[in-house]
N, C-alpha and C positions, 0 to 999 in steps of 0.2 A: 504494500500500500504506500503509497505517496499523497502525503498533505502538501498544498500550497495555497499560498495568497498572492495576487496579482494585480495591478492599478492598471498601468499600462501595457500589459501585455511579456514584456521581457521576462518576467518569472514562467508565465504559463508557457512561452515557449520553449523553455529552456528545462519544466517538468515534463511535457508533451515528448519531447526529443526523449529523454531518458526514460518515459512510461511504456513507450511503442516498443522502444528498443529490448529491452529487459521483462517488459510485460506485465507490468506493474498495473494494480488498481489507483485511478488517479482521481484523488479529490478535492475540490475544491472549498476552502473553506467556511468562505460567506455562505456555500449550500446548506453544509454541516448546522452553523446556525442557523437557516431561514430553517432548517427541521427543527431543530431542536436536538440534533443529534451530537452526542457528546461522548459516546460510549463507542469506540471503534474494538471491530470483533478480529482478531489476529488468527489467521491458520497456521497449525504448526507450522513452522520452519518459515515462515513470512517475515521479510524485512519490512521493515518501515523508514521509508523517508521523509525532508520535511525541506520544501523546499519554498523562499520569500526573498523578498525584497530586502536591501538593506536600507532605514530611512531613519535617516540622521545618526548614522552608526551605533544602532538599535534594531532589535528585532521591530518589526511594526506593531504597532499596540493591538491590532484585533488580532496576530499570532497568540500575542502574551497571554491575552484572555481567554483567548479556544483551551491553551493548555491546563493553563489557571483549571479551568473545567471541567476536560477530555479524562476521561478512565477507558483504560484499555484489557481487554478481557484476552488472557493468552497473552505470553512474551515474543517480542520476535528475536529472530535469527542474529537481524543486523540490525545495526538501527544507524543512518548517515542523514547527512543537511547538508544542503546547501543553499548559497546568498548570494543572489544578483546586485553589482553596483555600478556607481556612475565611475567609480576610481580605488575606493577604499572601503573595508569595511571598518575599523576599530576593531573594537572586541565587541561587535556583534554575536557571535558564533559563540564566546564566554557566557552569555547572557542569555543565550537560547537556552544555551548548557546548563546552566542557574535554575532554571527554570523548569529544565525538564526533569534534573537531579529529586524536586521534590512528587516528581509523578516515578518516582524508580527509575528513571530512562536515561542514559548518553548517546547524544551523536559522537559513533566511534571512529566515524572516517566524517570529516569537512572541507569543502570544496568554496569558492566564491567562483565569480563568474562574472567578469568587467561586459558592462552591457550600454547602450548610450544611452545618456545623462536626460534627463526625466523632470526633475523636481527644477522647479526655475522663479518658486518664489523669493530669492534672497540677492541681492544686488549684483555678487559672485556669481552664481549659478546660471548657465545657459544650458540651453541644448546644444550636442555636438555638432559644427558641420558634416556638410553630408560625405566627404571623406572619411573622416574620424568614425561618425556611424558605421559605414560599410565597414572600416579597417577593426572594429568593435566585432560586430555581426561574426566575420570571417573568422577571424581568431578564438572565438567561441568555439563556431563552428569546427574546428580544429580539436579544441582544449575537449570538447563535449565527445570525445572519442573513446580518450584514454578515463574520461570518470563512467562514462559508462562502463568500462573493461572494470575498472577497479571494484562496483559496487555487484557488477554480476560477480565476480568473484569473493564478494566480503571479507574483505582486504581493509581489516582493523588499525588503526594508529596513526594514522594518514591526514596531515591537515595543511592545507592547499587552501592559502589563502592571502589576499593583499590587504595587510591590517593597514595601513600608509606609517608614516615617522613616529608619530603620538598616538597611538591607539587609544591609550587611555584617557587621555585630553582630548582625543575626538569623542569617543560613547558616553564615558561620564561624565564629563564639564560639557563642552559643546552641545554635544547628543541629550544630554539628562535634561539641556534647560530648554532645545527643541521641542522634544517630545511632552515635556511639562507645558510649554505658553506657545508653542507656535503649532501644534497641530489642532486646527481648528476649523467650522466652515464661516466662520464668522463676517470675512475677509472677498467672501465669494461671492460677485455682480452678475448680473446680466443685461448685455445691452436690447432694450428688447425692440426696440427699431430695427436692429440688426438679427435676432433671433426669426428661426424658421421654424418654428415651432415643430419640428422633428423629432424631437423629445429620447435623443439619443443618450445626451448626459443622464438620464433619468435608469433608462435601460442601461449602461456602464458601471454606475455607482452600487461597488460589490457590499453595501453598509445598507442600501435603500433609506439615503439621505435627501434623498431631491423628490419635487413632486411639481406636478403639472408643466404644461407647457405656457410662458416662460418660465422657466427652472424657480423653483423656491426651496430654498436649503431651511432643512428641519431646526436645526440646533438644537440636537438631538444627543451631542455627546458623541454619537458614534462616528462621526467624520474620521479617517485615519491619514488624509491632507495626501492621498496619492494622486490626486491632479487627476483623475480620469475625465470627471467633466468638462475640466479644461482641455485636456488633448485630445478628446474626441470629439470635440466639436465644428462642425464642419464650416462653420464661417467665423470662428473666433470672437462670439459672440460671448462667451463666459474667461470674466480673468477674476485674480485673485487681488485684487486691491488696485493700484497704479501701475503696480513694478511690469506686468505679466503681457501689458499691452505694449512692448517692444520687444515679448521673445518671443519665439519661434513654436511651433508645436510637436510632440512625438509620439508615437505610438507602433508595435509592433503587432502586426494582424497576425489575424488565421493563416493567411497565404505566406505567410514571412516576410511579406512588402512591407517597406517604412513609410509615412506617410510623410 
């Protein structure tokens, strides 16, 4: 079984590749809760993976809380993770660890997986050009070879990963005071002159934080600040304050095309 969470797309494509290959059951989180389902059922000798986002070199908060949750019936075999990023994770992957330790569980083999850059609300932060993207894409493509060989073989000890220079100054300082004041929908506009009422953001939002067409954000608490409404919107009609209406937008589809 393979858990994951996805905003933009670059996690699910990068569990999809690994689930096909290896043959894994793949699910999705936000499902898990729209059921209510928290109890996952393990068959002998079933690995489990868990595969997210890194944001703000942190697990993302509706991970934290699935597991917070999740009780799992039957041990597995393997148990690995992996984090999609723009560049770095910190100690993301510490922190999943933390967390899984009080459900009994370690990711025994951890992977990251540099993916282009997504989150574009901070003055720093763009999306990659479209070089950089592709040169991203490809070398995935690439690296997504040898982790697949690794976890069909359950190949314990193995941690593959880009923490960047300060890990610890990115997840816990930086990271701690992100995920505390700046994950929020608080921030989220619609221009609705501009809006086609397609009501796309609405179907994206893995939280079902948005409603109607023009978009209305709940503030609801559950927002997890993965910009999906913003990158999937097809005339850039939704940004996140001022900052967002001079960046560019990303997403990685079903087809593998970037947009």
């Amino acid at each position: 079984m393979i858990l994951y969470f996805s905003g933009t797309g670059n996690t699910r494509w990068v569990a999809q590749q690994i689930a096909k290959a290896i043959g894994e059951d793949l699910r999705y989180i936000p499902d898990l809760i729209r059921e209510g389902n928290y109890q996952l059922q393990l068959t002998e000798g079933e690995r489990l993976g868990i595969c997210y986002p890194t944001h703000g070199w942190q697990p993302p908060r509706i991970l934290r809380e699935f597991i917070g949750k999740m009780t799992i019936v039957g041990k597995p075999e393997y148990c690995w993770a992996l984090t999609t990023c723009g560049d770095s994770t910190g100690e993301a992957m510490t922190i999943l660890n933390k967390d899984l330790e009080k459900k009994s569980l370690k990711a025994e083999t951890c992977f990251s997986v540099i993916m282009p850059e997504s989150y574009v609300c901070l003055p720093f932060m763009y999306t990659d050009p479209k070089e950089i993207e592709q040169r991203k894409i490809a070398h995935a493509k690439q690296q997504l070879g040898h982790i697949i060989e690794t976890i069909r073989a359950c190949r314990k000890g193995i941690e593959e990963l880009e923490k960047g220079a300060t890990p610890r100054l990115y997840s816990y300082v930086i990271g701690g005071y992100f995920n505390k004041k700046m994950v929020t929908d608080r921030k989220f506009t619609v221009d609705a002159d501009i809006c086609i009422q397609c009501g796309k953001c609405t179907k994206v939002c893995p939280v079902d934080n948005i409603e109607g067409t023009p978009p209305v954000w709940l503030h609801n608490g559950k927002c997890t600040s993965c910009l999906a409404c913003y990158h999937y919107c097809p005339v850039h009609a939704i940004n996140f304050g001022k900052i967002t209406r001079k960046r560019d937008q990303y997403y990685f589809n079903r087809r593998g095309d970037q947009k």
